[in-house]
Backbone as CSV, one residue per row, in Angstrom:
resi,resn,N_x,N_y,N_z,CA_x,CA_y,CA_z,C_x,C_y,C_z
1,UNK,0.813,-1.201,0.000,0.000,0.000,0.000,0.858,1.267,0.000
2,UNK,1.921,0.810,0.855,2.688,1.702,0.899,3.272,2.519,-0.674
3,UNK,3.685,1.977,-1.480,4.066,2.336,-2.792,3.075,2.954,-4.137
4,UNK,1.966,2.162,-3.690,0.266,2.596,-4.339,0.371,3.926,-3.814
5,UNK,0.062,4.491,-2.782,-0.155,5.745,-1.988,0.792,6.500,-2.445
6,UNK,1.670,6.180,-2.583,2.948,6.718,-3.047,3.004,7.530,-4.741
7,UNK,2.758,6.617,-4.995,2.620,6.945,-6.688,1.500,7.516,-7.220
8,UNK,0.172,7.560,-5.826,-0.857,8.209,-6.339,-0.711,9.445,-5.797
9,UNK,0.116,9.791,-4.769,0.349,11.356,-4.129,1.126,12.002,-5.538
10,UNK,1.985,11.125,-6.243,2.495,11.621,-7.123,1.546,12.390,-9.018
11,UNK,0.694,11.489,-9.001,-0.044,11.671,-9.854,-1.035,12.895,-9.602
12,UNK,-1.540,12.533,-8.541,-2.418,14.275,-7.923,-1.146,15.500,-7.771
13,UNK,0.234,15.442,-7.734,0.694,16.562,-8.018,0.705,17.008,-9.646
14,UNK,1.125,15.839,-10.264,0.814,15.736,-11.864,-0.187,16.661,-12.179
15,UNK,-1.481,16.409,-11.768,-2.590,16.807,-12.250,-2.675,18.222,-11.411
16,UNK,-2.477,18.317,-10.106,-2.588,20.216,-10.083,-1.946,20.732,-11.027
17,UNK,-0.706,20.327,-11.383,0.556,21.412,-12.424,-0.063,21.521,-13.396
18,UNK,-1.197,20.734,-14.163,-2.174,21.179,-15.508,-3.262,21.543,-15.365
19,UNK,-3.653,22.190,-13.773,-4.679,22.957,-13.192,-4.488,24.812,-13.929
20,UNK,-5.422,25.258,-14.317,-5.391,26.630,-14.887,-4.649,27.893,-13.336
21,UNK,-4.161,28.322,-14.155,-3.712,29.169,-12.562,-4.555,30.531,-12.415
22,UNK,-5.583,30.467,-11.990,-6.422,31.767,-11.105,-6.713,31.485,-9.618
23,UNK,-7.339,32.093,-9.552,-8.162,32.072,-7.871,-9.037,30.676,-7.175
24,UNK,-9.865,30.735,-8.953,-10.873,29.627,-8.179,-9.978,27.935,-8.238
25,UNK,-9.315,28.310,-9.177,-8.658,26.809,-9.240,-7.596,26.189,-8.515
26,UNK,-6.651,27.597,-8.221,-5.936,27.597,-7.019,-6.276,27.272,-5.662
27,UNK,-7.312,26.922,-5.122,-7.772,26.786,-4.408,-8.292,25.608,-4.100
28,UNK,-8.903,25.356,-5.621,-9.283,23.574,-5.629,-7.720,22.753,-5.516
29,UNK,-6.733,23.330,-6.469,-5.573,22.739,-6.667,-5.025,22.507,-5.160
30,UNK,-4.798,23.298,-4.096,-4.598,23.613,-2.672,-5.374,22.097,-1.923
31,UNK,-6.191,22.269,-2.082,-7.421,21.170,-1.541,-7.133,19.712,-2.011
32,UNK,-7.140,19.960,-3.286,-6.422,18.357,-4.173,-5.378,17.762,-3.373
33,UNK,-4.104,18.810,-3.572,-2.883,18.026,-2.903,-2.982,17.807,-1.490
34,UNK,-3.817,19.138,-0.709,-3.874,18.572,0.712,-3.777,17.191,1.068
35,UNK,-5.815,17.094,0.797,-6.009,15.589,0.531,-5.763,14.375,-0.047
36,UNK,-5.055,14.213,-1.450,-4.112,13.409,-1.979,-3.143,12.910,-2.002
37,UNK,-2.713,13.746,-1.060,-0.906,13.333,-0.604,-1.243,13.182,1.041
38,UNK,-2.372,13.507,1.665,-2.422,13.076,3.037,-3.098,11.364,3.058
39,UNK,-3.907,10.653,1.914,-3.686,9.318,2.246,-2.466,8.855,2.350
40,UNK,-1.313,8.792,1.528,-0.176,8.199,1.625,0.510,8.676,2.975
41,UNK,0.778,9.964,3.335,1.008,10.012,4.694,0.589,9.141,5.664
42,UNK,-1.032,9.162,5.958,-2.020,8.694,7.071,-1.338,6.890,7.190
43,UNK,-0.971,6.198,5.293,-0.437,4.748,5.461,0.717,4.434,5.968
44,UNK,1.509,5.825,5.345,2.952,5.828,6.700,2.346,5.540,7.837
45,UNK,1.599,5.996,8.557,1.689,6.144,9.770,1.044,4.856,10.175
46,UNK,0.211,4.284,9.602,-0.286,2.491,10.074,0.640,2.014,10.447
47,UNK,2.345,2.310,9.895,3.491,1.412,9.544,3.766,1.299,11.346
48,UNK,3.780,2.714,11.886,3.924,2.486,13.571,2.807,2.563,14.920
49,UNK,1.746,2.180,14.230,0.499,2.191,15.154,1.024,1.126,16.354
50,UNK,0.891,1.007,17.267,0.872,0.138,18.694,-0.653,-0.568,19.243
51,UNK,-2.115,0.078,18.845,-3.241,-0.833,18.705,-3.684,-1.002,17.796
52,UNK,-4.985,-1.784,17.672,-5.877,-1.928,17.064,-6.507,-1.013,16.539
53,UNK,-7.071,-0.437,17.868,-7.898,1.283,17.326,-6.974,1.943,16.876
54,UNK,-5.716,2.296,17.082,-4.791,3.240,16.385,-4.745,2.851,14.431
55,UNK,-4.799,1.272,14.523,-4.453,1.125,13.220,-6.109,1.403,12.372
56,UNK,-7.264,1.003,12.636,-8.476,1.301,11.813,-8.205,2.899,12.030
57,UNK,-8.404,3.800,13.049,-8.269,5.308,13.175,-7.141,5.344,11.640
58,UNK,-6.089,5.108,11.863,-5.259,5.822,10.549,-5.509,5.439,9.327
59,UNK,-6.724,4.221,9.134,-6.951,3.532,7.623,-8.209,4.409,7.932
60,UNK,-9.130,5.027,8.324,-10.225,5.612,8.353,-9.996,6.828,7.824
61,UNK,-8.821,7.434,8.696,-8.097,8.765,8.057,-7.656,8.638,6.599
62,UNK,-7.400,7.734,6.372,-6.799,7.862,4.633,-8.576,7.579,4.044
63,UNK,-9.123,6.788,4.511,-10.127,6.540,3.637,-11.152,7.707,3.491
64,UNK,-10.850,8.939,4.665,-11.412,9.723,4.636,-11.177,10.880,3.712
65,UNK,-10.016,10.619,3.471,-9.016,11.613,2.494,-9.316,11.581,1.448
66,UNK,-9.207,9.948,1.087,-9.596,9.546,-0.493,-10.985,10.089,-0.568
67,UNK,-11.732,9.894,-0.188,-13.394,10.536,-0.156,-13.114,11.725,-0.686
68,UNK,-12.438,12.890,0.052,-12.061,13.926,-0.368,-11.787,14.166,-1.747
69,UNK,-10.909,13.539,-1.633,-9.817,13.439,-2.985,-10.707,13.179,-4.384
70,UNK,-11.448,12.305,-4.331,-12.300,11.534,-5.178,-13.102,12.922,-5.893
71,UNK,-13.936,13.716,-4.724,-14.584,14.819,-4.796,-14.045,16.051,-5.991
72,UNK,-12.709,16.136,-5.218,-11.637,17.346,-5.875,-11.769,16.613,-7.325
73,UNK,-11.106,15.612,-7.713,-11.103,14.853,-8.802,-12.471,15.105,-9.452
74,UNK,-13.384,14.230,-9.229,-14.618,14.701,-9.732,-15.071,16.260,-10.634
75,UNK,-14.829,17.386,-9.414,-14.954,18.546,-9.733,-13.716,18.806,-10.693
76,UNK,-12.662,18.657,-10.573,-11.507,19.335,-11.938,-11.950,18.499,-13.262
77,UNK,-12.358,17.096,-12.924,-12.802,16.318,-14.398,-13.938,17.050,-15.043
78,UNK,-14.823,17.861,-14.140,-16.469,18.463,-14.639,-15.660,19.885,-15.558
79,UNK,-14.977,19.914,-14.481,-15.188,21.479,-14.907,-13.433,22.052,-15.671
80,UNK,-12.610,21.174,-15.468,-11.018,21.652,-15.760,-10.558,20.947,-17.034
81,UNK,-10.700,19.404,-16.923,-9.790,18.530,-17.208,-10.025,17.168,-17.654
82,UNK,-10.561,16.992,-18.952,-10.892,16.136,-19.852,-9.823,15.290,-20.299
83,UNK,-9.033,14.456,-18.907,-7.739,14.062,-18.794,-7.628,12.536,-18.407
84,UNK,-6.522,12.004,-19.107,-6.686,10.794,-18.720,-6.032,10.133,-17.400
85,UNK,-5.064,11.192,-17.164,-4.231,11.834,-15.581,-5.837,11.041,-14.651
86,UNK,-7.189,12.509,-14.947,-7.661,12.710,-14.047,-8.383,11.054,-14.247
87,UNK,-8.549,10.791,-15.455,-9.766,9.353,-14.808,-8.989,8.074,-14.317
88,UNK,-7.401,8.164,-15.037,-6.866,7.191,-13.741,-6.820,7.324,-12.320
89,UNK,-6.204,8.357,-11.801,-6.931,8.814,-10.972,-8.621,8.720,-9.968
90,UNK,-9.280,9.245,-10.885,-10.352,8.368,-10.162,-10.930,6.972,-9.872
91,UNK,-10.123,6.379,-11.027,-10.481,4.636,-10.965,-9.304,4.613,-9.932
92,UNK,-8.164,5.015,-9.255,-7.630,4.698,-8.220,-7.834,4.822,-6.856
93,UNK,-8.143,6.152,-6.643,-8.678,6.657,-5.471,-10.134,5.613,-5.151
94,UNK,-10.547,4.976,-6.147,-12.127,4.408,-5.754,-11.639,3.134,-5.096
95,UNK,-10.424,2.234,-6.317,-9.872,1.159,-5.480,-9.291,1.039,-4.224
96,UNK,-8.603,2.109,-4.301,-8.198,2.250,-2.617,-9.105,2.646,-1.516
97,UNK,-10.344,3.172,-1.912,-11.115,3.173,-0.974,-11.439,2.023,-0.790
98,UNK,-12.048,1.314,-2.172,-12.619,-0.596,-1.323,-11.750,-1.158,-0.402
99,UNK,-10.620,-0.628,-0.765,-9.041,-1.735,0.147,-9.461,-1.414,1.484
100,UNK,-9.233,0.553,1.552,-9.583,0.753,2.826,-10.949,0.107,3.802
101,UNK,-11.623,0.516,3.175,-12.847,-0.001,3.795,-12.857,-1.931,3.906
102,UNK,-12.214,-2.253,3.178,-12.247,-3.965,3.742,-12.024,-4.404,4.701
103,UNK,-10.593,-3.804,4.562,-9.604,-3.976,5.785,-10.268,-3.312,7.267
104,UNK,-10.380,-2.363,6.740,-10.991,-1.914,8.327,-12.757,-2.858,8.727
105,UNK,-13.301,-3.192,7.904,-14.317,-4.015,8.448,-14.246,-5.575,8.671
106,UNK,-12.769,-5.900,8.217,-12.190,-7.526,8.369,-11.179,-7.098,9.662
107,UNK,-11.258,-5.766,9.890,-10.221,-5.577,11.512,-11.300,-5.243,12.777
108,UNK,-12.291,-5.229,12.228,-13.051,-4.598,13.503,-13.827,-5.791,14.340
């Protein structure tokens, strides 16, 4: 997961840099990477959890991100970016949500 997360924080920077540069998009772009590069963080951090609840809490946090993320995506595909960046992208962020969500309901 670790390397997935990895390469998808990388691809959401991809795709801000062919974000239009004004106000309103700057802003979505801001929001994108927040959330896109904070799942792969949140899976770092599973790597040193000490419980149970610590480890669903940090797969909840990424899965919460991707939600995010999915959103931002969504909105730059409507309205920016008729890209194939953006729909891999969304077919990724969706898979990693099922992962997330498995795992955390085969841990609980």
């Amino acid at each position: 997961m670790k390397e997935r997360t990895f390469k998808f924080a990388l691809d959401i920077l991809d795709i801000s840099a062919l974000l239009p540069r004004n106000l309103e998009s700057d802003i979505i772009r801001k929001q994108l990477v927040r959330s896109g590069t904070s799942v792969g963080a949140n899976i770092e951090e599973v790597d040193g959890v000490l419980t149970k609840a610590d480890f669903i809490n940090k797969l909840a946090i990424s899965r919460k991100e991707a939600k995010e993320t999915k959103y931002w995506l969504s909105i730059i595909k409507a309205k920016y970016l008729k890209h194939e960046k953006v729909d891999f992208a969304i077919n990724e962020i969706l898979e990693l949500i099922k992962i997330f969500s498995s795992i955390i309901n085969k841990t609980r």
